[in-house]
C-alpha positions, 0 to 999 in steps of 0.5 A, spaced: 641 190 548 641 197 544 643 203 545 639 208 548 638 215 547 637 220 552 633 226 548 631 232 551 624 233 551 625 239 546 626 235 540 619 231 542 616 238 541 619 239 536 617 233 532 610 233 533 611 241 530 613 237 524 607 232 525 602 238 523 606 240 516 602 239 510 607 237 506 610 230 507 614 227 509 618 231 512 626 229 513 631 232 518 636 230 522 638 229 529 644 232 533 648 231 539 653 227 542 655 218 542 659 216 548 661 209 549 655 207 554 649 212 551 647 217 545 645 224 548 640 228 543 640 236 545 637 238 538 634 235 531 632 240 524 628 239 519 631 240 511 630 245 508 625 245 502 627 245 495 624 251 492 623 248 487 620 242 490 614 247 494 614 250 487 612 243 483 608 240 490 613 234 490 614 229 496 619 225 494 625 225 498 631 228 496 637 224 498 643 228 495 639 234 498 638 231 505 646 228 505 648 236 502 644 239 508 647 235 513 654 237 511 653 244 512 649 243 519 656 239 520 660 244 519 656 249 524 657 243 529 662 245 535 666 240 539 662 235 542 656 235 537 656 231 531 650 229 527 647 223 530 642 221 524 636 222 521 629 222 522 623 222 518 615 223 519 611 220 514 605 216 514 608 210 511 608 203 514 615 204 518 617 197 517 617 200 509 620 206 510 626 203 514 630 200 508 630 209 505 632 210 512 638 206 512 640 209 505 640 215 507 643 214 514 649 211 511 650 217 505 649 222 511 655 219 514 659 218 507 658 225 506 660 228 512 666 222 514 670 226 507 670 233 511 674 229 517 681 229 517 682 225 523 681 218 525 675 216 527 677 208 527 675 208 535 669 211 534 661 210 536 659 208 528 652 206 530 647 211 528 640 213 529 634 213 525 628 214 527 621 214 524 615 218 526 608 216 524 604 223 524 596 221 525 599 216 530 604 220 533 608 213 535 616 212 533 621 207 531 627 208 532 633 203 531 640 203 529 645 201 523 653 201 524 656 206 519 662 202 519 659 195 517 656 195 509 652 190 511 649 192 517 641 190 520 636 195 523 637 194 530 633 196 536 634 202 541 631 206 546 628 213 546 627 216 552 625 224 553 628 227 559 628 235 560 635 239 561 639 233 557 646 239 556 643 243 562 649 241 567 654 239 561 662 241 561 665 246 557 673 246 556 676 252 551 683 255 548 685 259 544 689 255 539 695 260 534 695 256 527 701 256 522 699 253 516 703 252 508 700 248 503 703 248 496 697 248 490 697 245 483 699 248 477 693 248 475 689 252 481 683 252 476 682 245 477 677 245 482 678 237 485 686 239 485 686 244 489 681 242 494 686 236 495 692 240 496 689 243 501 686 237 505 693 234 505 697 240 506 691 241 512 692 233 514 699 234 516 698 240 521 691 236 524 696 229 525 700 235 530 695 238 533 693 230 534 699 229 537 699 236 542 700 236 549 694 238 551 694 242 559 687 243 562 687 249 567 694 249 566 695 242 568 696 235 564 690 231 567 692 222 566 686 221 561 682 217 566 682 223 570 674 225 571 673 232 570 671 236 577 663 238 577 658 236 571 654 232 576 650 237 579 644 239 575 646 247 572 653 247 574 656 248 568 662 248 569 668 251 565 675 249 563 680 253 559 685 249 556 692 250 552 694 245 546 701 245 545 703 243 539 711 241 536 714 244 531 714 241 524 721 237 524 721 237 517 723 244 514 721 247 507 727 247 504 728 239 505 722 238 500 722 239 492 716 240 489 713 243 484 706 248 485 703 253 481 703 256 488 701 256 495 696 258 501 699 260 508 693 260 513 696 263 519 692 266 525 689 264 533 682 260 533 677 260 538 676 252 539 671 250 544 667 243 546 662 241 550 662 235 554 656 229 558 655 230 565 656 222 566 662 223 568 666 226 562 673 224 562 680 228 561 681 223 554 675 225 552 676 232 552 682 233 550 680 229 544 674 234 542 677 240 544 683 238 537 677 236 533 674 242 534 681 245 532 681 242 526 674 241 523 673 249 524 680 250 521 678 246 515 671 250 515 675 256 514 679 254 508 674 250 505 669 256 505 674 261 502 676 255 497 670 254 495 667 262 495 673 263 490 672 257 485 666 260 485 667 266 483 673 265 479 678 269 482 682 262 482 682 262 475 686 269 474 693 266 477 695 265 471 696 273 469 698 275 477 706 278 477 711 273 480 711 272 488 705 277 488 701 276 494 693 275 495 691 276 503 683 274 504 680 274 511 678 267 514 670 268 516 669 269 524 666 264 529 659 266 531 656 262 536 649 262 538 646 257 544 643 252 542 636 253 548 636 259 553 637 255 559 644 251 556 651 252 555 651 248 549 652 252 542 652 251 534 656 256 531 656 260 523 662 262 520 661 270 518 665 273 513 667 281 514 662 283 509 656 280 512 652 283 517 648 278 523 642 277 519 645 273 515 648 269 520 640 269 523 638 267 516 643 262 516 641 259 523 634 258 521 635 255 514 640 250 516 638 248 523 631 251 524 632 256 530 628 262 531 635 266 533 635 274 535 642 278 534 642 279 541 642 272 542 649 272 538 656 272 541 661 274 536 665 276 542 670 271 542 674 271 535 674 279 532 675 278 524 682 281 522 683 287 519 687 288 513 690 295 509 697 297 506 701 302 508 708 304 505 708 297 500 707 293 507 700 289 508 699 288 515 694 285 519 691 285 526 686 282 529 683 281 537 682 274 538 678 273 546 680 266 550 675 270 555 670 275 553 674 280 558 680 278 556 683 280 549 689 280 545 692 284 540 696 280 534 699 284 529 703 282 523 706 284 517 709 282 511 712 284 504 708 283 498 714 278 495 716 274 502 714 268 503 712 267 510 708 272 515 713 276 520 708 274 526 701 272 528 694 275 526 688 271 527 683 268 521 688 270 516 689 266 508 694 268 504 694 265 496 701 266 494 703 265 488 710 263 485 
């Protein structure tokens, strides 16, 4: 017997929308949430359009294009979503099309699986692909497991229901982050620096892993089933705490050469969603660190990559000994996913973006008609940063609630290694 696949009656609005396109195929991808007894899909998006493909009138699919979409839609995932797999509407046999399906499925997933710095080996690894025939409006959905190169198409269950995430769980906690990652020589080198970063980021996500996690300040036995979800629009909430150890290995045990070193210090806003079929504290737990990781991981690949691009990496080679770069992490915005549900996706918005470019985003990447009073940008507060008398500060109010603030001040010497206190959604480049 499949998997079966409850799918909010949304997404069928939103597939027959794309029947009516007058380019096709169409591709795009299906969101949501696997547990072991059933796959639940609150959300699908179209990929976006290649201008140069609309400029030529091309229907050719673009895999790299397509796998390159899902890895940014990844991104704006919180705790509790992922990328389920993929759908595509054409009139081609759907028998024909399902060895294209496969392809692309499993380089979605080979893409996106680069980006994770977990352990995904206990993880639901089938993966959903769905065909929809835009004259006769008939679907064939079948599945592939990720894991196995070898896997066959297998069948599965489509099923329509409204209110799919109306009544799911929502657990949060603001998490403090203290990160130092050694860089290469080389911080030119693109791939030697991304590396770096990852592992000196893997190591802090193995803590974060390991942290005691408490739920409305107690420790719950993981098979302890979370209060509430089972009525329709309750939307229960939790506030959790991550209490992480402190790394046993100190700085000065390690010798190594770098050409430098990124510090990432701050407080994130971490949150995740969970089904109403009787979610459990393990599974809570378990997305609320993921979450912790991923947007963390987000932040500091995003700055990465903004500097390599704009060749500020480069210029290290003439900085002054010891001198410090500070740069502001992007913010978390998060937007609800329909009106009625608790659910949301999220953008990262940098200091210098307003919120049309989150709403431009959120429309190009994940196809949603979103309004600026639609946004929450309530939850984190973007660091400011200014000197004073030689002394870079930065402070920063990060919200567990949005009723509840706290102020993180910090300062520190343009010649000391480590910052003095906490201040949230901070990256520093040092150079040794």
């Amino acid at each position: 017997m499949g998997r079966t696949y409850i799918v909010e009656d949304a997404v069928e609005g939103y597939l027959t929308k794309q029947c009516e396109q007058k380019v096709v195929p169409v591709t795009g991808l299906l969101i949501g949430q696997s547990s072991t007894q059933r796959e639940y899909v609150v959300t699908a998006t179209r990929t976006p359009q290649r201008e140069e493909c609309a400029a030529s009138g091309g229907n050719s699919l673009d895999k790299e294009w397509v796998t390159e979409h899902a890895r940014q839609v990844s991104r704006m995932l919180p705790g509790g979503l992922s990328v389920l797999g993929v759908f595509i509407v054409t009139d081609n046999d759907a028998k024909d099309t399902l060895a294209t399906l496969r392809q692309l499925v499993f380089a979605v997933e080979n893409l996106i699986s680069t980006e994770r710095l977990w352990n995904s080996a206990e993880d639901v690894s089938d993966r959903v692909v769905l065909h929809v025939n835009p004259q006769t409006r008939k679907t064939l959905c079948r599945t592939f497991d990720v894991k196995d190169p070898k896997s066959v198409a297998k069948p599965a269950d489509w099923k329509y229901q409204s209110g799919v995430c109306s009544s799911w769980s929502t657990v949060s906690c603001c998490l403090s982050v203290d990160v130092l990652v050694p860089l290469p020589d080389n911080t030119a080198a693109t791939e030697d620096t991304d590396k770096c970063l990852k592992e000196g980021l893997r190591g802090w996500a193995r803590r974060v892993e390991s942290a005691v996690c408490l739920i409305d300040g107690r420790r719950p036995a993981a098979d302890t089933e979370l209060a509430g979800g089972q009525k329709r629009n309750a939307r229960p909430t939790y506030t959790a705490q991550l209490l992480i150890t402190s790394d046993e290995r100190r700085l000065t045990d390690v010798v190594q050469r770098c050409g430098g070193s990124v510090s990432v210090r701050g407080a994130v806003y971490s949150t995740a969603y969970l089904h109403s079929n009787k979610p459990k504290a393990r599974l809570a737990e378990k997305l609320l660190k993921r979450d912790a990781v991923s947007t963390v991981t987000t932040r500091a690949q995003m700055v990465l990559e903004e500097l390599l691009t704009s060749g500020g990496a480069s210029e290290g080679g003439s900085r002054d000994k010891h001198q410090r770069e500070q740069f502001c992490l992007p913010h978390r915005v998060f937007c609800p996913v329909e009106a009625s549900g608790p659910v949301c996706v999220c953008d990262y918005r940098f200091s210098d973006e307003g919120p049309s470019e989150v709403i431009d985003r959120l429309k190009e990447m994940l196809d949603m008609d979103a309004a600026e009073k639609d946004l929450d940008t309530r939850r984190e507060t973007p660091a400011e940063v200014w000197e004073r008398d030689g002394v870079h500060e930065a402070t920063v109010e990060t919200a567990e609630a949005p009723q509840s603030k706290r102020n993180y001040f910090g300062a520190a010497m343009a010649t000391t290694v480590a910052l003095l206190a906490t201040a949230a959604s901070m990256l520093y480049l040092n150079d040794v």
